[in-house]
Wavefront OBJ file of the C-alpha trace (Angstrom):
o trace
v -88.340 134.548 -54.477
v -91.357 135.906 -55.301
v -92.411 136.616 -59.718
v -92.500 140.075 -58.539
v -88.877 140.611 -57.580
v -87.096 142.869 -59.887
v -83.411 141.205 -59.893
v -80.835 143.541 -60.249
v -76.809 143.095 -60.857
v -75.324 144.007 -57.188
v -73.342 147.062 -57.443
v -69.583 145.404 -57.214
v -70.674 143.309 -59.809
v -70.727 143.685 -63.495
v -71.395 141.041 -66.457
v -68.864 140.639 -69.032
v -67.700 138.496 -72.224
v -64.362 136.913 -71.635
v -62.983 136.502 -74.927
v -59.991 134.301 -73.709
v -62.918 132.044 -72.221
v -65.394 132.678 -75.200
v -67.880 132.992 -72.558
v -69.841 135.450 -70.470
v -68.217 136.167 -67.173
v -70.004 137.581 -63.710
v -67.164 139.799 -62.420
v -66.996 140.496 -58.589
v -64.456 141.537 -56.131
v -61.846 138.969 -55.799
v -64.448 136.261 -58.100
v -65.645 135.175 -61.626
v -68.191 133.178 -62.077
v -68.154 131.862 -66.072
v -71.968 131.917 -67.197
v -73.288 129.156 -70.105
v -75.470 131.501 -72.664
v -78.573 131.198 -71.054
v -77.482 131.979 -67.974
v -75.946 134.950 -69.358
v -79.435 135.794 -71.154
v -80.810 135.829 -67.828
v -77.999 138.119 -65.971
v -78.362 140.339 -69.056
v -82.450 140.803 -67.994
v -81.431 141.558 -64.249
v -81.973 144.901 -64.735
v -84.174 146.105 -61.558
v -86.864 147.257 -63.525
v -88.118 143.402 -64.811
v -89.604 140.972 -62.713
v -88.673 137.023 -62.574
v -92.204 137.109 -64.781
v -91.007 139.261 -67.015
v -87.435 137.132 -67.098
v -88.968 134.468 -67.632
v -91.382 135.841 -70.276
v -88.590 137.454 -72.140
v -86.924 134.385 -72.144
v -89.946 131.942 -73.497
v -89.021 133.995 -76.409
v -85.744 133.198 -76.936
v -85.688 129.250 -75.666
v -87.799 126.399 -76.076
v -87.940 125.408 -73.034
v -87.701 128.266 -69.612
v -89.174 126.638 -66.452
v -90.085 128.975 -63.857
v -89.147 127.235 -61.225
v -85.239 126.865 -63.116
v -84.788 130.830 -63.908
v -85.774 131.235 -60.438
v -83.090 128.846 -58.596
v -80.857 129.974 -60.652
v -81.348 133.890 -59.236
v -81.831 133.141 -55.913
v -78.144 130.551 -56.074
v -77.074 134.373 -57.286
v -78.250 136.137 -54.588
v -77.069 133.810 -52.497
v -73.341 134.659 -54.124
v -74.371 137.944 -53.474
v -74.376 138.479 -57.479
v -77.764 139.854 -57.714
v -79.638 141.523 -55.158
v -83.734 141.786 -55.113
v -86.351 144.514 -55.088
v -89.602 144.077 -54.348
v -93.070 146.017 -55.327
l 1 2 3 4 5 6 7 8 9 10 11 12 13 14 15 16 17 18 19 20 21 22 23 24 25 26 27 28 29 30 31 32 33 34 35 36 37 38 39 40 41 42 43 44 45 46 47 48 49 50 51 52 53 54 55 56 57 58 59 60 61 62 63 64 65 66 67 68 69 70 71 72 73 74 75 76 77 78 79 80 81 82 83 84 85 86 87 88 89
């Protein structure tokens, strides 16, 4: 995964807050995968306009602490799920 992939949400897929959880959800066909709140700060970015530099960015703001290399195995375990698809420049 390159910093200039633009993540985006894969179509059959949509992000969610499961208030019987109290926790953000990824919701596929047949699946849900419970997110801890960064992760879900970092679904929420996956937009297909922002890079992984701009995730990552964006998210320096927020945490303390954002490795690159983290946020980044993190999306490609989700497009590996077939979460979270890629687009390149």
């Amino acid at each position: 995964m390159r910093s200039s992939s633009r993540p985006a949400l894969a179509s059959h897929v949509r992000l969610a807050y499961d208030r019987s959880r109290g926790e953000h959800v990824l919701l596929g066909p047949e699946a849900v995968l419970v997110l801890n709140p960064p992760g879900a700060s970092v679904v929420d970015l996956c937009d297909g306009r922002r890079t992984v530099a701009d995730i990552v960015a964006n998210l320096r703001g927020r945490y303390d602490r954002v490795a690159d290399e983290e946020v980044a195995r993190f999306l490609q375990r989700l497009v590996r799920k077939r979460y979270v698809e890629l687009g390149d420049d």
